[in-house]
N, C-alpha and C positions, 0 to 999 in steps of 0.2 A: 301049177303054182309058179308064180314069179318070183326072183327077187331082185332087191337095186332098182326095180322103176312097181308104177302103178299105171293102172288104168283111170281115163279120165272119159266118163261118156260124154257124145256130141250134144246132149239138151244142156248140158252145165257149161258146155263151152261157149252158144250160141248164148246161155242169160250172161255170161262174164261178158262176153263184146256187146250186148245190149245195156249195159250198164253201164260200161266203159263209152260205149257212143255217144250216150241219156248225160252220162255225167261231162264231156266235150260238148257237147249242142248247147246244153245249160250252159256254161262259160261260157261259151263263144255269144250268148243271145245277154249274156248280162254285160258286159264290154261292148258288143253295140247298143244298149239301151245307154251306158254310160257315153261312149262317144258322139252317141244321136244329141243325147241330154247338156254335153258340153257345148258343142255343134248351135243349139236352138237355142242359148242363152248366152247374152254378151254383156258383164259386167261391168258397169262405169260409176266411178265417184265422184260425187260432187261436194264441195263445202256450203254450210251453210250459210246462206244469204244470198249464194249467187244464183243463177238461171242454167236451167238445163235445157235440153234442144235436143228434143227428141223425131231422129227422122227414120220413116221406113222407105223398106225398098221397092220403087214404082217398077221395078225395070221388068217385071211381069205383064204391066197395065199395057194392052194394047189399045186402048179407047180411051175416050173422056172417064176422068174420074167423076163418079155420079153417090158416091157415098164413102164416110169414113170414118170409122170408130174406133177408139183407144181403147181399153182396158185398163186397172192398176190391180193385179192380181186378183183378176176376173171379177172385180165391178167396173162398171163404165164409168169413163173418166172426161168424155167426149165424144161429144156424136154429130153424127152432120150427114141428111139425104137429102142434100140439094137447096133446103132451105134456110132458115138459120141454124145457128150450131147450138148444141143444149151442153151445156156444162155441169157437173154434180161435186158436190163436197166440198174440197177447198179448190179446186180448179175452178171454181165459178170467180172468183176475182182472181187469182193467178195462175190462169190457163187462157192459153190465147192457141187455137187454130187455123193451120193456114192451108185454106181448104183446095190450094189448086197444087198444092205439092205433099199435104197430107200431115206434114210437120208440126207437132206440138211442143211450143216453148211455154214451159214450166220457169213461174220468177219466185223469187226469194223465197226459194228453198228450204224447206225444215223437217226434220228426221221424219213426220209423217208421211214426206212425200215420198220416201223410199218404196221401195216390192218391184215388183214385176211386172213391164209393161208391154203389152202386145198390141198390133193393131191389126186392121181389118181396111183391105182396099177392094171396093167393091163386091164386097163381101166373100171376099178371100182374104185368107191369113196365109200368107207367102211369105212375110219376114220375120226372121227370129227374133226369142224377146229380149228384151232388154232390162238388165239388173238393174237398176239405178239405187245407187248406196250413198245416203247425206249424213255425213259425220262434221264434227267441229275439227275448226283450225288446230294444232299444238300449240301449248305457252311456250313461252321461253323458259326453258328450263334453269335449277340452279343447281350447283352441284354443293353439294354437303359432305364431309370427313368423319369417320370413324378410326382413330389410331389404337394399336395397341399401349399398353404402359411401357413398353421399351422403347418404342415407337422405334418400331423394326419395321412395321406392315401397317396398311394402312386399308379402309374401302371404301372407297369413291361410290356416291350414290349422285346416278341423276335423278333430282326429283321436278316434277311440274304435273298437276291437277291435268290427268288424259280420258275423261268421263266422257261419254261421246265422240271419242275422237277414232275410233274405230281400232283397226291393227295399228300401230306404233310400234318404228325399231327406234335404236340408240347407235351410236356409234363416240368414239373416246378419240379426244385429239392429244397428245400424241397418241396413234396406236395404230391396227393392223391395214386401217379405212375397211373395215368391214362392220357390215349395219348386224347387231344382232337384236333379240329382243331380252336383254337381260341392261337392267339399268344400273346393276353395279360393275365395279369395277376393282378389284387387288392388287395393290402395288404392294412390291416389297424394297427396303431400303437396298441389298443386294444389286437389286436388277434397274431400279429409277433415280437413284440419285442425282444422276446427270440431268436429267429431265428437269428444267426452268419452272413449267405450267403446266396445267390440265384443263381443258373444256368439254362438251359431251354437247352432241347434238341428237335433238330429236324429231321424227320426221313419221309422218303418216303420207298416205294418197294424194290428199288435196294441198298439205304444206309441212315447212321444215325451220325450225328455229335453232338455233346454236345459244350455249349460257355464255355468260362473262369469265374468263380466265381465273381459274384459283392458283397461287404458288402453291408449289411442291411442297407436301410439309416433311415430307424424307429428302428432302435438297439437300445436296450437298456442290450444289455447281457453283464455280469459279466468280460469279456474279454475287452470287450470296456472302459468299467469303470474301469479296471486294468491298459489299456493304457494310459488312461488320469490320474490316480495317480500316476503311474510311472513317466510319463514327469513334474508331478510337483514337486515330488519328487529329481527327478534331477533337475531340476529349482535351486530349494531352496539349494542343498547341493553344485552345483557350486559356488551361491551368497553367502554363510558362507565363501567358502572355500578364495574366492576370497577377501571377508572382513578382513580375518584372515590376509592374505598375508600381505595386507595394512597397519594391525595395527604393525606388526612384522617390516615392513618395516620403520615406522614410529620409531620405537624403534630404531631399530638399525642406523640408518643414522641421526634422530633427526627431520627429518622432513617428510613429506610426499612425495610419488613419483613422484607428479605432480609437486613439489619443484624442482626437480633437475634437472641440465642442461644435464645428462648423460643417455645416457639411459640403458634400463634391463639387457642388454648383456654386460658393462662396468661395469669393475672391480672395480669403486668409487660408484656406483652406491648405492651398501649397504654401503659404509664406511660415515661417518661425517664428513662434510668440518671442519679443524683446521682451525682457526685463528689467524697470528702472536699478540702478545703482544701492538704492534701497533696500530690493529685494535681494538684491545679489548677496551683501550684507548681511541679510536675513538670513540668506540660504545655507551662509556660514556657521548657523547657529548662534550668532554674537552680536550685538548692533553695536553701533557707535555709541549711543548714548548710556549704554553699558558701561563701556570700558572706560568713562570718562568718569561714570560712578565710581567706581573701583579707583580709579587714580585717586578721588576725593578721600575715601576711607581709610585711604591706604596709612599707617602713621609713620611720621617721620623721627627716625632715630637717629639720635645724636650721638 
């Protein structure tokens, strides 16, 4: 009898290292089927409408090349033993081979053209394949705002229609220059106020477009507040200027502008209506011809 340890017999030990070996050999065979797998494919993207130019590698061929055949994920996409060359699918009008270096230039390009392409030099395959990946340009994006009601915070969305256009990152000007794949954006008034403008640029493989500048709608930069002093500033010197006019006007005519029958463009307009002698008279309440009545009526006492 033991105690504090056990016994362990040698067949249980000899199936633990053979399981422990079995489960090493597996890993190690799945990391090289992955590194072979990376190894024998070379990914390239192309946009659509352009041409692709696909070459393999001669540097095996000791001899005349005497045959040559592409693939696009194992159907034939061109073939050539020495006579003319047979073309299939859409490569029969844009596929063109070039039979003494083996090269197939693919023209205006469209998502079908995509897969996998391999070829065959004298009927060996000695070069790895080739991804070839056709997505669309990006638009120019535009950026759009979401504020809260205190507009405290704000989030910046870059939008632009990216349907075809394959992986798309984003990237925010101002900000870190780091492209991610999230197209919004959280400002808060705290941390951006200083900040002028915002733009967002968006870029894929084949191409990259930037939108047009939005102001800050959490601004509170120096510029801003220049703007709005300016415009009150002219505010207030049109309203003097225009007071002044009135009072001048008021001077010169005798009355105010809204006084007179004539208007700005008429040459009475600044003058002061005269009044004949008559009126003046009148103005007194009283005429002459009045007051000569009254002397007539008047009786004379003795």
């Amino acid at each position: 009898m033991f105690s504090g340890s056990s016994l362990v017999s040698p067949s249980f030990m000899s199936k633990m290292w053979s399981r422990e070996a079995s489960t090493r050999l597996a890993g190690c065979l799945c990391l090289l089927l992955a590194v072979s797998s990376a190894d024998s494919e070379i990914e390239s993207y192309r946009k659509v409408g352009d041409e692709a130019v696909l070459r393999p590698d001669i540097s095996f061929v000791t001899s005349t090349i005497t045959s040559i055949n592409w693939k696009q994920d194992g159907n034939i996409a061109a073939d050539w033993e020495g006579l003319e060359t047979d073309y299939y699918r859409q490569f029969v009008e844009r596929g063109s081979l070039n039979t003494t270096n083996g090269v197939l230039t693919i023209t205006g390009l469209t998502p079908m053209d995509s897969g996998l392409y391999t070829s065959e030099i004298n009927s060996e395959k000695k070069t790895p394949g080739l991804r070839l990946i056709v997505i669309s340009p990006v638009p120019q994006p535009a950026v759009s705002k979401s504020c809260d009601a205190e507009s405290t915070s704000c989030t910046l969305t870059c939008d632009g229609d990216t349907t075809g256009a394959g992986p798309v990152t984003y990237r925010w000007t101002p900000g870190d220059d780091v492209w991610t794949e999230s197209r919004e954006l959280r400002i808060a008034k705290n941390g951006s106020s200083g900040v002028k403008e915002f733009s967002c640029e968006l870029r894929n493989p084949v191409s990259e477009e930037s939108s047009l500048p939005i102001p800050n709608p959490l601004s509170t930069a120096p510029g801003r507040q220049l703007n709005i002093y300016t415009g009150v500033t002219m505010f207030t010197a049109l309203l003097v200027a225009l007071l002044l006019l009135a009072t001048v006007h008021r001077c010169k005519a005798g009355m105010w502008f809204f006084q007179k029958t004539s208007m700005p463009w008429d040459s009475d307009f600044w003058r002061k209506d005269e009044r004949p002698p008559r009126d003046a008279a009148e103005s007194n309440g009283t005429t002459v011809q009045d007051k000569e009545h009254t002397d007539e009526e008047t009786p004379l006492s003795y």
